[in-house]
C-alpha positions as CSV (number, residue, x, y, z in Angstrom):
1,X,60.5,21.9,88.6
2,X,63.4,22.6,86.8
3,X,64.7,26.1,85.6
4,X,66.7,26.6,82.8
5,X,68.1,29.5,81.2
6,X,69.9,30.0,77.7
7,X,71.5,33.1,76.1
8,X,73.3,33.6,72.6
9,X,72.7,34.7,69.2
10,X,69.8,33.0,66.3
11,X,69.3,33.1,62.3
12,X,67.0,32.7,60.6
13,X,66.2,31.1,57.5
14,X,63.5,31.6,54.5
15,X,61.7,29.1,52.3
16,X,59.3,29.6,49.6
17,X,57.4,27.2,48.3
18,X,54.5,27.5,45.7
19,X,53.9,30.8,46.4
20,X,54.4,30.6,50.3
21,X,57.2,31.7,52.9
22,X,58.0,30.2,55.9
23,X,60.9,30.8,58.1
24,X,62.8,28.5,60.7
25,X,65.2,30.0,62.9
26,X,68.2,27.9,64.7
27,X,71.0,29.1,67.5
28,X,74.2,30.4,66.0
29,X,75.1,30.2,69.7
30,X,73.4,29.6,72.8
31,X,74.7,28.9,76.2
32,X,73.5,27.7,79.7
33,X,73.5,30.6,81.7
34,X,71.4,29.2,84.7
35,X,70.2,25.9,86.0
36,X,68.0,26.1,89.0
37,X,69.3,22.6,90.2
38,X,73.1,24.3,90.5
39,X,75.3,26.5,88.0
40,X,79.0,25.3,87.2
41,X,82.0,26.8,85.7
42,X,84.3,23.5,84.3
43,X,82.5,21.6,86.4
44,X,82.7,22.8,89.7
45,X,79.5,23.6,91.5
46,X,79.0,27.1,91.8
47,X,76.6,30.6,93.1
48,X,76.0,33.7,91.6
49,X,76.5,32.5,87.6
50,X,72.9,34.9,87.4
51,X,70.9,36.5,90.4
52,X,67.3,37.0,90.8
53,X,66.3,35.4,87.8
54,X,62.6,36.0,87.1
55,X,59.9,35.5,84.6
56,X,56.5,37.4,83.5
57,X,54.2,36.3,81.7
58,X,51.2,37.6,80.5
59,X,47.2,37.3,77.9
60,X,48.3,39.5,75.1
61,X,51.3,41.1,76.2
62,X,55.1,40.0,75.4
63,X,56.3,39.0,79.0
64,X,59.4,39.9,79.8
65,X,62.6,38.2,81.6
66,X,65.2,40.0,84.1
67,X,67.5,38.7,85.7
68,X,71.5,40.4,87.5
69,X,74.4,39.6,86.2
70,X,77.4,39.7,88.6
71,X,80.4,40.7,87.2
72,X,82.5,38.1,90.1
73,X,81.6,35.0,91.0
74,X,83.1,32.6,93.8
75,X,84.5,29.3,93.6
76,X,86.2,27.2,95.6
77,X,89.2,28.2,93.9
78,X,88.1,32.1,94.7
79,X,87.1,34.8,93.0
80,X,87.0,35.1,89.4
81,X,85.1,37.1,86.5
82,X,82.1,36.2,86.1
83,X,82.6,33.9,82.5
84,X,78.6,34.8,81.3
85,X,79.1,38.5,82.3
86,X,79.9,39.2,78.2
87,X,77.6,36.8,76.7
88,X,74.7,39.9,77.3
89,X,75.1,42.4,74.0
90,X,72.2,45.0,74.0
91,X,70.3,43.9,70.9
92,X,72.3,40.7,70.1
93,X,71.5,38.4,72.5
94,X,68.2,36.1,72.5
95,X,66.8,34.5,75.6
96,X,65.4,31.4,76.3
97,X,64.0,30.0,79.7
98,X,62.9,26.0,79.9
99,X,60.4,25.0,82.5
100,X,61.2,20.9,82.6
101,X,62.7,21.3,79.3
102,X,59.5,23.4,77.3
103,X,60.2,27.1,76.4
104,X,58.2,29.3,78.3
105,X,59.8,32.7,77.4
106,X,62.0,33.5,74.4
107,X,63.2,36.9,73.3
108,X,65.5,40.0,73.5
109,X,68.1,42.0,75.2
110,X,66.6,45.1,75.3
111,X,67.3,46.6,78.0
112,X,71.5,46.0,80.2
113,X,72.2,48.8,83.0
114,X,76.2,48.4,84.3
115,X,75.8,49.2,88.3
116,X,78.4,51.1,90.4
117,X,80.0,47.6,91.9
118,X,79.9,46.4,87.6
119,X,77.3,44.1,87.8
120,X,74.7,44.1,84.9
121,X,70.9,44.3,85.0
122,X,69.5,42.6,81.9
123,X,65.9,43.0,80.8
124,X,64.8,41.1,77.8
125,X,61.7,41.7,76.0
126,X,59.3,38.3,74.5
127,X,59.3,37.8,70.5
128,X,56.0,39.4,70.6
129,X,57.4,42.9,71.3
130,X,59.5,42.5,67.8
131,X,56.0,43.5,66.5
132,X,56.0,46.7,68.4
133,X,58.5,47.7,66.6
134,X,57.9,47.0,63.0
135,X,55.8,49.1,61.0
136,X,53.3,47.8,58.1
137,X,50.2,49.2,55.9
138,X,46.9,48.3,56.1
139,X,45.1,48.9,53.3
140,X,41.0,50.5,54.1
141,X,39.3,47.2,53.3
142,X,37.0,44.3,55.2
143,X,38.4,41.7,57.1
144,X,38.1,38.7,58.8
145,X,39.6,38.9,62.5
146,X,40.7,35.2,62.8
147,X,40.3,33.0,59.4
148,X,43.2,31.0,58.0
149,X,43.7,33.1,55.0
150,X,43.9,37.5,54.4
151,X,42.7,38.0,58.7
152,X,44.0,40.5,60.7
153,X,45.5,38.0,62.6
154,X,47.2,35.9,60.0
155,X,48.3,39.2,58.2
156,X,50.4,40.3,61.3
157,X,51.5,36.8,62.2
158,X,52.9,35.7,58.7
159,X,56.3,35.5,57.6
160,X,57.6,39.1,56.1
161,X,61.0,39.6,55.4
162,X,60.7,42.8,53.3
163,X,58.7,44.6,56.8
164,X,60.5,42.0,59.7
165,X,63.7,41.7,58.5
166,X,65.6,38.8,59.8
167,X,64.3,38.6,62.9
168,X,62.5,35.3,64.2
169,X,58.9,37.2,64.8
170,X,58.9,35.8,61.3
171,X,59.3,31.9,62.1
172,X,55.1,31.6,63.5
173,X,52.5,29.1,61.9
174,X,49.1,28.9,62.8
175,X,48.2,26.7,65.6
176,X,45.1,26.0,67.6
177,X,42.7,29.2,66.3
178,X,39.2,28.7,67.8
179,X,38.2,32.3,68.7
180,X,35.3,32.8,66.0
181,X,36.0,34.6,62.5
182,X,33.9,37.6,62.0
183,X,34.4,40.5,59.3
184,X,34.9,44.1,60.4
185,X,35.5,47.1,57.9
186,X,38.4,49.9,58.2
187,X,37.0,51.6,55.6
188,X,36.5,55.1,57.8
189,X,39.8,55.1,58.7
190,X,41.7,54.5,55.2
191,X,44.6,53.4,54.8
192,X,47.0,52.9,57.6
193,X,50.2,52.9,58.2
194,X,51.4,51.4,62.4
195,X,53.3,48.9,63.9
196,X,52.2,45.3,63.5
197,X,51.4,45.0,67.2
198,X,49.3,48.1,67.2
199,X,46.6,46.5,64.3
200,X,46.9,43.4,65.9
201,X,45.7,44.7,69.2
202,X,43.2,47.4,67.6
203,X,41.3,45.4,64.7
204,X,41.5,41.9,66.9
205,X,43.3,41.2,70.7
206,X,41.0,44.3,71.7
207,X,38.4,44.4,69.3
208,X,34.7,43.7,70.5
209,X,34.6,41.2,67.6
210,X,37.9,39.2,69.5
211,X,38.8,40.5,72.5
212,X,37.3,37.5,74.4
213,X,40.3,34.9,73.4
214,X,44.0,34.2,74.9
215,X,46.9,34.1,73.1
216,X,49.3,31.4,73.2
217,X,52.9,30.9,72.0
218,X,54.6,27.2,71.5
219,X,57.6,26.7,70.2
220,X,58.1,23.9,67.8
221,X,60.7,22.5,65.7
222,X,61.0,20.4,62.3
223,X,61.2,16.9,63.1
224,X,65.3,15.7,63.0
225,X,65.8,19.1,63.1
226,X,67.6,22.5,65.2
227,X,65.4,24.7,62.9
228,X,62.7,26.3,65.2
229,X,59.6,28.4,65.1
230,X,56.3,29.0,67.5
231,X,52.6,28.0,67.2
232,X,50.5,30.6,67.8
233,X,47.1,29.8,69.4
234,X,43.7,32.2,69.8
235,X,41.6,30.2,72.0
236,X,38.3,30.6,73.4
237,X,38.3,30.3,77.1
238,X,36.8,26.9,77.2
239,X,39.1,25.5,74.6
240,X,42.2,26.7,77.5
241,X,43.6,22.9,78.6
242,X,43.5,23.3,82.6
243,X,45.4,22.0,85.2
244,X,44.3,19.3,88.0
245,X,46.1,20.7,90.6
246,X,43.7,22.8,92.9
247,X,44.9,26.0,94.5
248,X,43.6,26.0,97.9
249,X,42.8,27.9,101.1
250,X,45.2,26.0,103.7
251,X,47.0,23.9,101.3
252,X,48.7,26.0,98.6
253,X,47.6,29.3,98.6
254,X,49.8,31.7,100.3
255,X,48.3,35.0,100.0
256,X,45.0,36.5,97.8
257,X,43.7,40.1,96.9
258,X,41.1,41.2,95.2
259,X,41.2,44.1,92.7
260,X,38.9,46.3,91.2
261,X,40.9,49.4,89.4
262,X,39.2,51.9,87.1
263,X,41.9,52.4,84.3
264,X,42.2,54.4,80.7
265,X,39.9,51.1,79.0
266,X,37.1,52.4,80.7
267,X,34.7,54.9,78.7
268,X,31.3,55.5,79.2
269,X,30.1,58.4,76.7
270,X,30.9,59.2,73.4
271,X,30.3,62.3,72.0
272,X,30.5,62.3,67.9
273,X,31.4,65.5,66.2
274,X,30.2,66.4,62.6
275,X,29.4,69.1,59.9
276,X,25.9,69.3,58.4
277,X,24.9,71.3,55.3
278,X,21.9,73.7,56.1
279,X,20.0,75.4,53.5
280,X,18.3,78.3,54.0
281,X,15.8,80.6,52.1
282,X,14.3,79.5,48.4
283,X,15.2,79.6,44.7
284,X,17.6,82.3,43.9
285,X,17.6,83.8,47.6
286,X,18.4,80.7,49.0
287,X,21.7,80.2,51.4
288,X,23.5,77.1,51.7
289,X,26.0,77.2,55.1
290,X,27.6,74.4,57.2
291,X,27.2,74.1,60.7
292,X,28.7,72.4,63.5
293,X,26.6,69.7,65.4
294,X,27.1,66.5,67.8
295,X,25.4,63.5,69.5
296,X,26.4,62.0,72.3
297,X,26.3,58.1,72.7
298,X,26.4,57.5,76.6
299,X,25.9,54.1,79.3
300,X,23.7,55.9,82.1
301,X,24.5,52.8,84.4
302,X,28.1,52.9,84.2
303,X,28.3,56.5,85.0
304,X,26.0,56.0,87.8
305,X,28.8,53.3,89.2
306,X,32.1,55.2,88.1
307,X,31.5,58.3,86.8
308,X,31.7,60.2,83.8
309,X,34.8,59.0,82.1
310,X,34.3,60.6,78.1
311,X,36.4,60.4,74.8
312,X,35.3,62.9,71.9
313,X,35.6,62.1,68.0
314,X,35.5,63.8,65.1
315,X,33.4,62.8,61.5
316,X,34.9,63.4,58.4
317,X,32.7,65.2,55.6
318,X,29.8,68.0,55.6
319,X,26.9,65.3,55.5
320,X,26.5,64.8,58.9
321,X,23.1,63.9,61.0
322,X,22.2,63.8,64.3
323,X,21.3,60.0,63.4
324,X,24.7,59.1,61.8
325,X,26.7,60.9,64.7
326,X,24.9,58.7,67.2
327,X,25.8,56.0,65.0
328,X,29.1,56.5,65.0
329,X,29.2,57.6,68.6
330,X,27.8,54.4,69.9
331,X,30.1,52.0,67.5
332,X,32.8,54.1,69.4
333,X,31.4,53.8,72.4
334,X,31.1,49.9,71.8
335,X,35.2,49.5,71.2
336,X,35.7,50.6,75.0
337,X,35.1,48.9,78.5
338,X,32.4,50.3,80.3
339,X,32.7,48.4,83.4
340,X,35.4,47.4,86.1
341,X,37.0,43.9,85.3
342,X,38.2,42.3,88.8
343,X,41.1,40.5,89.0
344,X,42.3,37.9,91.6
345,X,45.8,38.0,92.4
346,X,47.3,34.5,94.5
347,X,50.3,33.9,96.0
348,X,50.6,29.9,95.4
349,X,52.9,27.2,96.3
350,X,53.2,25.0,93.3
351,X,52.6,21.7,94.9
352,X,55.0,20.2,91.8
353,X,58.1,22.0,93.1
354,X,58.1,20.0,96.3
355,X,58.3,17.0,94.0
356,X,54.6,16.1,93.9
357,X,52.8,13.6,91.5
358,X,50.7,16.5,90.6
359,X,50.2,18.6,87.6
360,X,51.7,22.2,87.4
361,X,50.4,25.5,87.9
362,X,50.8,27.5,84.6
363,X,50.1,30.7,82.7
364,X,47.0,29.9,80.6
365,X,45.7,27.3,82.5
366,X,42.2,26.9,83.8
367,X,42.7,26.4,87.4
368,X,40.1,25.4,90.6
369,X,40.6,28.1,93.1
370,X,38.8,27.2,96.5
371,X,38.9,29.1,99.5
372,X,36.0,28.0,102.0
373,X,36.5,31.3,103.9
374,X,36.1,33.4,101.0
375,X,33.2,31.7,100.0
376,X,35.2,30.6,96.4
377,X,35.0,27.9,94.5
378,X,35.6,28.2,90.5
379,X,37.4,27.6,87.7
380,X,39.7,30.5,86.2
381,X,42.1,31.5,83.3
382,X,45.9,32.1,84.7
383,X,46.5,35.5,82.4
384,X,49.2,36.4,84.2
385,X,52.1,35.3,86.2
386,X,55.3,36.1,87.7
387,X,58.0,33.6,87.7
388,X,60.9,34.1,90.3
389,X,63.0,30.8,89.2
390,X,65.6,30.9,92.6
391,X,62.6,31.6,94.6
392,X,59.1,28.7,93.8
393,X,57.4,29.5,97.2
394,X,57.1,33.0,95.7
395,X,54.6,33.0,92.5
396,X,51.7,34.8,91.6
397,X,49.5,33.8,89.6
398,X,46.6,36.4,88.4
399,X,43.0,35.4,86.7
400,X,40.7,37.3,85.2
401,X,37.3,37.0,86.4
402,X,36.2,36.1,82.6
403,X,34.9,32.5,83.4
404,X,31.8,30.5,84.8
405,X,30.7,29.2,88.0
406,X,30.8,32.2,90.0
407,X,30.6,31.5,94.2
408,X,27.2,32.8,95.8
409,X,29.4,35.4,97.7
410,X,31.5,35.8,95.0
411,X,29.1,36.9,93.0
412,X,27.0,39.2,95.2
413,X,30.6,40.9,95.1
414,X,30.3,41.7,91.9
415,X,26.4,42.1,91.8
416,X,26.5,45.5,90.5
417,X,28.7,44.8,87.4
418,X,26.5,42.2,86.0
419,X,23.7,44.5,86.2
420,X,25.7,46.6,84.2
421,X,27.0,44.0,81.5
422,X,23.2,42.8,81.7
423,X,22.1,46.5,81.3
424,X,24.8,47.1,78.4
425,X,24.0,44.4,76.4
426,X,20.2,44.0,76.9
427,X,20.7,40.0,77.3
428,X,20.6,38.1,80.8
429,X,22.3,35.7,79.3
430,X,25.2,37.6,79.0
431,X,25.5,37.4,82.7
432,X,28.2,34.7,84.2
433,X,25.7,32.1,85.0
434,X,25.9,31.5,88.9
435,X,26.4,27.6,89.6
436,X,27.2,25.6,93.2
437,X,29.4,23.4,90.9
438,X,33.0,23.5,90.8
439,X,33.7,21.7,87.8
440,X,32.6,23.9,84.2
């Protein structure tokens, strides 16, 4: 596969039309900065133009590029300054990487650290994190997490120049959407004032009414047209397109671990805080006080397997029961993980870098991963990847155990968590259904 990767400077451009913005954005200036089938400077083949290129990629999460700068490179007429070293402005400078000529990454400089020998480490941060850093109200209301008009996630996704400025997180249409719509209230918490990114991920990317689906950026462009903008996608896992291309024990798969990590995300008790009113005594001696109280919402089975791992809120208002603490102790509860997610990390050769008739290995792909002495064989979402373009024989590829057709030793593995889940949820059919077949 071919590796490309551009740097320079965008605008972007608003339209309204009865009633509705939309934004392109097109490149001011933009320059080949690296081509993994050989850099040149006035067309003499040459090494070193960027070093150590490398791409991440990941479900929910900006992705980042990185690459080195040097500030000399050689040619065969010797050494000379590096011509791309100034075309990296902290801030300034967008980002684009091709894979066979499709955008795979786009964003910004944000981070450029000048080494003792001159060279430059650039970091550059996905459009995504331009949301991170743009702050917006949200009005105490209900919503719908993924509908085509007033959502959560059309609300953060639309055009906004008055909150977004000029920045191209504004140039985004809806794409392929087929995570369910279902309404949820922020009534208890009021009105609130965050960063785009921060409701996104609270009221839908991590929300038990959404959580389930995998975000998807494609970039697009107005037919006859320089004037760009992304798709943005929320699919469910079987609406992921997959690949054909197998990763396989003693073919293509170079290395594999298995991971199960107890992090932040996992809380399992609750315990509600609240004020009650408690009236004492009768007619004119009677005593009205307020007293403190709590419930506690807990998942016995989880704490059995992990331990206690707790989080402690506090109600508003002097009303309080023990009933409505629980209540609000066990929607709590319900917004957390409360067991381990496994994830299987692969080291891969992509059989389409050797120049194979196959098709690739990509982030947000259902893949066949097959190792007979593992006892695995299943399909799986690629959530997260790592990208080294001057090095193919070195990518990883990571899937979230979130599909079907679990392996019988594969799943006796993970045994005790879909007790748990099943447990939880009070539904065996919440449980990945266990299946010799390799195809879902």
């Amino acid at each position: 596969m071919r590796y490309k990767v551009y740097a320079g400077r965008v605008a972007v451009d608003f339209k309204n039309s009865l009633g509705t913005q939309t934004a392109r954005f097109h490149w001011t200036e933009k320059v080949l900065v690296y081509d993994s089938y050989g850099d040149s400077i006035e067309g003499e083949e040459t090494d070193g133009i960027l070093a150590e290129p490398e791409v991440e990629l990941e479900n929910k999460a900006a992705g980042t590029f990185s690459c080195l700068v040097p500030y000399q490179v050689e040619t065969r007429f010797g050494t000379i300054k590096n011509p791309y070293y100034s075309n990296f402005l902290l801030g300034q400078t967008w980002v684009m990487v091709e894979e066979d000529e499709e955008c795979i990454f786009f964003g910004r400089v944000t981070g450029i650290e000048k080494q003792f020998e001159l060279d430059l480490e650039v970091t550059a941060d996905g459009i995504l994190d331009e949301l991170s850093r743009m702050q917006t109200k949200l009005d105490a209301g209900s919503y719908q997490t993924t509908s085509s008009s007033g959502s959560i996630l059309e609300l953060m996704m639309h055009p906004n120049q008055s909150d977004k400025g000029y920045s191209p997180v504004n140039c985004m249409e809806r794409g392929h959407v087929t995570v369910d719509s279902k309404s949820i209230s922020t009534e208890e918490s009021g009105t609130q004032v965050g960063s785009y990114w921060s409701i996104l991920t609270t009221y839908l990317l991590e929300h038990k009414k959404g959580r389930d689906g995998y975000l998807r950026l494609r970039l697009a462009n107005d037919p006859g047209t320089e004037d760009y903008f992304f798709y943005y996608d929320y699919l469910k896992e079987e609406d992921v397109p997959r690949t054909e291309q197998t990763i396989e024990y003693g073919v293509n798969m170079l290395d594999m671990s298995f991971e199960e990590k107890r992090t932040s995300e996992l809380v399992n008790s609750v315990t509600a805080h609240g004020i009650q009113k408690v009236k004492k005594g009768w007619w004119i001696f009677s005593k009205t006080t307020y007293e403190s109280i709590s419930k506690s919402a807990k998942n016995d089975f989880s704490i059995l397997a992990y331990g206690l791992n707790s989080r402690h809120i506090y109600v508003d208002g002097q009303a309080s029961t023990e009933d409505s603490l629980y209540k609000a102790a066990l929607e709590e509860l319900d917004n957390y993980k409360q067991v381990v997610e496994p994830a299987l990390t692969i080291k891969a050769f992509d059989r389409r870098d050797a120049g194979e008739n196959v098709d690739k290995l990509r982030f947000l792909l259902r893949t066949r991963i097959l190792s007979t002495p593992h006892d695995i064989d299943r399909w799986m979402v690629c959530t997260k990847v790592k990208l080294p373009l001057d090095a193919v024989n070195s990518k990883e590829f990571t899937f979230g155990l979130t599909s079907k057709k679990l392996s019988r030793r594969f799943d006796s593995l993970t045994a005790v968590v879909s007790r748990l889940k099943d447990a939880l949820n009070g539904l065996v059919g919440h449980v990945n259904e266990i299946s010799e077949t390799s195809r879902p």
